[in-house]
C-alpha positions as CSV (number, residue, x, y, z in Angstrom):
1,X,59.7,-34.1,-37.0
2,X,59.7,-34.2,-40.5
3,X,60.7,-30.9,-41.8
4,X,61.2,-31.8,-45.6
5,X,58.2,-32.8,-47.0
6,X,56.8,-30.2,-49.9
7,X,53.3,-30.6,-49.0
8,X,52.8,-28.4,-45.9
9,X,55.4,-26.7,-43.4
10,X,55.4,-25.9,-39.7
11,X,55.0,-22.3,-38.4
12,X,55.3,-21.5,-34.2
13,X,52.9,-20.4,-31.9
14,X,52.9,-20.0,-28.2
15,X,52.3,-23.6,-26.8
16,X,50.7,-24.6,-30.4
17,X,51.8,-25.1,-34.1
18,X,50.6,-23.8,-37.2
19,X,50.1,-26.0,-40.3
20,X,50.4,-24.1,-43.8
21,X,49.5,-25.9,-46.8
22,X,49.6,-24.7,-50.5
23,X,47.4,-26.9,-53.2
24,X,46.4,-27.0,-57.0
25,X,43.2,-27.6,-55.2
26,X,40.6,-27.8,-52.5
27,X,40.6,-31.2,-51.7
28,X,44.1,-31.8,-52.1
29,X,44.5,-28.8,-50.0
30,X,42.7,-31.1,-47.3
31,X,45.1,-33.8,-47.5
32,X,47.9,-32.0,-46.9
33,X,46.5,-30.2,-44.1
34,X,45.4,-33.7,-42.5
35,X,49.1,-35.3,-43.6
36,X,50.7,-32.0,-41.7
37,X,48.2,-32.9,-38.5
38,X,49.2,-36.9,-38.6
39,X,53.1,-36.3,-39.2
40,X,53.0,-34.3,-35.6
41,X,51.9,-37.5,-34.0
42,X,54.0,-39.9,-36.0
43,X,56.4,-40.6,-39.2
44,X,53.6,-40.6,-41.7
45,X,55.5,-42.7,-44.6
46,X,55.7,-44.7,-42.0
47,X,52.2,-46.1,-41.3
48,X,51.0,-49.1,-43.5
49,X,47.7,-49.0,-45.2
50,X,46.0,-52.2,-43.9
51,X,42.7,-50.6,-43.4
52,X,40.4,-48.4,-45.3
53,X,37.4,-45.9,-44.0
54,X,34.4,-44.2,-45.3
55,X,34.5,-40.5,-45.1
56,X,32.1,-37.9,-45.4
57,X,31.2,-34.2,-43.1
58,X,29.3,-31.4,-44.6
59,X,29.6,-27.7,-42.9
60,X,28.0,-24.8,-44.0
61,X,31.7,-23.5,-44.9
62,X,35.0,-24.5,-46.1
63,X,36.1,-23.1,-42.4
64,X,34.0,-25.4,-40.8
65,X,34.5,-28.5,-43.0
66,X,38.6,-28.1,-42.2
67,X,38.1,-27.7,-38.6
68,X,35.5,-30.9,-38.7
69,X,37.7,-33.3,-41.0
70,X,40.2,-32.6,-38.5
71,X,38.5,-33.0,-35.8
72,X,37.5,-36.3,-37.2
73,X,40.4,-38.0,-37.9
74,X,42.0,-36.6,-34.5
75,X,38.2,-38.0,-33.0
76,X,39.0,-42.1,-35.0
77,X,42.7,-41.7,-33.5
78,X,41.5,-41.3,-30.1
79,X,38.5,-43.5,-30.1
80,X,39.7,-45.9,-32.6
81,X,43.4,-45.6,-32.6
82,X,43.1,-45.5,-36.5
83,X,45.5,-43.0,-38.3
84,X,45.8,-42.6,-41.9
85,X,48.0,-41.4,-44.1
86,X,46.6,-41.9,-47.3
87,X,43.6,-40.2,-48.5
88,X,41.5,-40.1,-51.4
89,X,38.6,-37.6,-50.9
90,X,36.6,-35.0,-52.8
91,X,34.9,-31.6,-51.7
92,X,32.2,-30.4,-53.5
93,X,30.1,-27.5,-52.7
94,X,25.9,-28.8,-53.0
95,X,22.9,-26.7,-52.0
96,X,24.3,-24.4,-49.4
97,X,26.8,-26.9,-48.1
98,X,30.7,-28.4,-48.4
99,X,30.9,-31.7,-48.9
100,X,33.9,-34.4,-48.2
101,X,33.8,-37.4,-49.4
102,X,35.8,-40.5,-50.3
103,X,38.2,-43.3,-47.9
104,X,41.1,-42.6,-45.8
105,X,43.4,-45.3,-45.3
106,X,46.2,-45.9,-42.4
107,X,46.8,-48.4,-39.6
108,X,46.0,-49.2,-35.6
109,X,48.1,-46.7,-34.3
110,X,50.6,-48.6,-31.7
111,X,53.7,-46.9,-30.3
112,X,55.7,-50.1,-30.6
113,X,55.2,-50.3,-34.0
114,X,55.3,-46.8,-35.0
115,X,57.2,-43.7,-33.0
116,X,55.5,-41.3,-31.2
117,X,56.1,-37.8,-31.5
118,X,53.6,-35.3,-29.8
119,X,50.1,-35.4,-29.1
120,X,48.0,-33.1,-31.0
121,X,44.7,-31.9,-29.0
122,X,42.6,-30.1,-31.7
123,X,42.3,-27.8,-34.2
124,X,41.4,-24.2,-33.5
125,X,39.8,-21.3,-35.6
126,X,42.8,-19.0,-34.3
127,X,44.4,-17.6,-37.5
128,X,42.5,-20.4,-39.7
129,X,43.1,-19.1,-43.1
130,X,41.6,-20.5,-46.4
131,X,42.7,-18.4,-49.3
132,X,42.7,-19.0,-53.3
133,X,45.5,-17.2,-54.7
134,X,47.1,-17.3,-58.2
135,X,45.5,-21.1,-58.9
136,X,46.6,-22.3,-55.5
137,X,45.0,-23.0,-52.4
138,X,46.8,-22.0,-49.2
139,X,45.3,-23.3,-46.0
140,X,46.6,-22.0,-42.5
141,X,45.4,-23.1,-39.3
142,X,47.0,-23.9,-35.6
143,X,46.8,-27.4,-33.8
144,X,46.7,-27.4,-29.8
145,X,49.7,-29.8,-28.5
């Protein structure tokens, strides 16, 4: 497991593990948080970019919108067996609703060509934090192994 990248850090739980993640902003906040989710499963600076996706979920919240990108790329890996690790999206907030938006970028992902590491389950709203703080975003939330 990767334990040196800046972008987000590992916290324990019992039979889960918290992702923290500390931005400049929202939607870069959102990118770390899914970078932290994919590097449980594999090596992210691994995983070749050969193909690109269309993104876009709206939730009534910034709670829910985490919880379904999440979901989503967890939901592409399992049906698909697409993971990304690059990510160019945008959040916007427009009439009543949170917006992402943009293309995510990875690979099929096949455990002879890149290592597996755990299996990640889903996200949860245990502890799911999502504060602004001194010009920073910091986004907590726990993953079920």
């Amino acid at each position: 497991m990767n334990k040196n990248n800046p972008n987000f850090k590992y916290f324990d739980t019992t039979a889960d593990i918290g992702i923290e993640t500390k931005s400049n902003d929202i939607s870069d906040a959102f990118i770390n948080s899914a970078l932290g989710t994919m590097n449980l499963i594999t090596d992210i600076e691994k995983i070749q970019t050969k193909i690109t996706k269309d993104i876009y979920i709206e939730s009534e919240d910034e709670y829910g919108l985490l919880y379904d990108w999440i979901t989503e790329l967890l939901i592409l890996l399992d049906s698909e067996n697409f993971i990304a690790s690059q990510y160019d999206i945008n959040i916007k907030q427009e009439n009543n609703l949170y917006i992402l938006q943009g293309n995510i970028s990875g690979d099929i992902y096949d455990t002879t060509v890149y290592n597996y590491k755990t299996e990640v389950k889903a996200i949860t709203y245990h502890e799911m934090n999502i504060q602004k703080e001194d010009n920073k975003i910091k986004i907590k939330f726990i993953v079920d192994l």
